[in-house]
C-alpha positions in Angstrom: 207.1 1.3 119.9 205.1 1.3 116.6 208.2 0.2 114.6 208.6 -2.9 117.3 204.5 -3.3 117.1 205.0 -3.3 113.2 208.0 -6.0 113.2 206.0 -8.2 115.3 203.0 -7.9 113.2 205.1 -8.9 110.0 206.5 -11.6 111.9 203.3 -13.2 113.0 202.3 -12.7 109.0 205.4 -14.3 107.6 205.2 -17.2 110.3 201.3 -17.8 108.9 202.5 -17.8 105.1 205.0 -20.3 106.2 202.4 -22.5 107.8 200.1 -22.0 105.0 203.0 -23.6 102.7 203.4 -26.4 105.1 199.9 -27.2 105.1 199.7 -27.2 101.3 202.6 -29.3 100.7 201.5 -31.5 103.0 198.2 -31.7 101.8 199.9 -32.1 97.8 201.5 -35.0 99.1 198.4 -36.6 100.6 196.4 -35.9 97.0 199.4 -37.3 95.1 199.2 -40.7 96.9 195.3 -41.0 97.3 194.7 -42.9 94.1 196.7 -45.1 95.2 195.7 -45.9 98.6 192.5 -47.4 97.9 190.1 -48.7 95.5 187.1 -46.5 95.5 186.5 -44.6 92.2 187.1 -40.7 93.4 186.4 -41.5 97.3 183.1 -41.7 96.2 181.7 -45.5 96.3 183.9 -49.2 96.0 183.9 -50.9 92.7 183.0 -54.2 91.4 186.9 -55.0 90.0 190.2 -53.5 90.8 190.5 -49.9 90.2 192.6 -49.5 86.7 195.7 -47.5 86.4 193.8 -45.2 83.9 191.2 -44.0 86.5 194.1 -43.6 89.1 195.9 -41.4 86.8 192.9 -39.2 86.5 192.2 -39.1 89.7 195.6 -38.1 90.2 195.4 -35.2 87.6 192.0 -33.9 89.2 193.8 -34.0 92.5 196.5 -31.9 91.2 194.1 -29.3 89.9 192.6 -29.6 93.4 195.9 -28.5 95.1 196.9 -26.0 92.2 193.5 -24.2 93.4 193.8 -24.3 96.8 197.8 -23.1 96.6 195.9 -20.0 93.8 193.4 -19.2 96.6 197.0 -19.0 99.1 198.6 -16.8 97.1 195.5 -14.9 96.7 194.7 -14.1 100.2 198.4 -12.9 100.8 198.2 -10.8 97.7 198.5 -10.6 94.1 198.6 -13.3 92.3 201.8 -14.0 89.9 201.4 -14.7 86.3 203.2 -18.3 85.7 203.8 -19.7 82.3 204.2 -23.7 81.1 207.0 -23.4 82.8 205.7 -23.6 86.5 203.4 -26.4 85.2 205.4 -28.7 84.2 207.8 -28.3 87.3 204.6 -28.5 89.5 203.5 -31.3 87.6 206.6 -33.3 87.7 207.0 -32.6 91.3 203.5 -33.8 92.0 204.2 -37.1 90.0 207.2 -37.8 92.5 205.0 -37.3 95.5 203.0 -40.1 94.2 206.1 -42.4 93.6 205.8 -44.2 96.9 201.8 -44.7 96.3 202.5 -45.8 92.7 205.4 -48.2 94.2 203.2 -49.5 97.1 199.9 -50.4 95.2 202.2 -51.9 92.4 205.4 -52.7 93.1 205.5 -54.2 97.0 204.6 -57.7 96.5 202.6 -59.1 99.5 203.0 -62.7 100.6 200.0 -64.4 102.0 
């Protein structure tokens, strides 16, 4: 009976790990497309003139911090933390760049009649 209660236990862990990396990725691919959805200057206030690519890449690397953190704090609460190098930086990066493709291509590239 204890092994049973123990497999169930690590079940009902694994299945809240796996929903913990749903969430995040879900929430990375929000983030990645926010700069692009709208014109205020980091969600904070509307500006006078069209929001600049140069403020939506910022916002864009600030939001990718954002995630990175909350994804450190994730792996933190299930356990030790592993050390990455560049390596998992630029793949994170990268990936977080396509996430924000269809962002980028709608506030750009989707010409609207009217």
């Amino acid at each position: 009976r204890q092994e049973h209660a123990r497999s169930v236990i690590d079940r009902s862990t694994s299945m809240s790990q796996s929903l913990q990396i749903g969430v995040l990725i879900v929430l990375a691919v929000l983030a990645a497309n926010l700069p692009f959805a709208n014109q205020r200057l980091f969600l904070l206030g509307p500006l006078r003139q069209p929001k600049a690519l140069g403020w939506r890449l910022l916002e864009l690397v600030l939001l990718y911090l954002l995630v990175g953190g909350i994804g450190l704090a994730l792996e933190n609460n299930a356990g030790q933390i592993a050390p990455q190098g560049w390596e998992f930086y630029a793949v994170t990066g990268t990936m977080f760049l396509t996430l924000a493709f269809p962002g980028f291509v709608y506030r750009y590239l989707v010409h609207r009649r009217g």
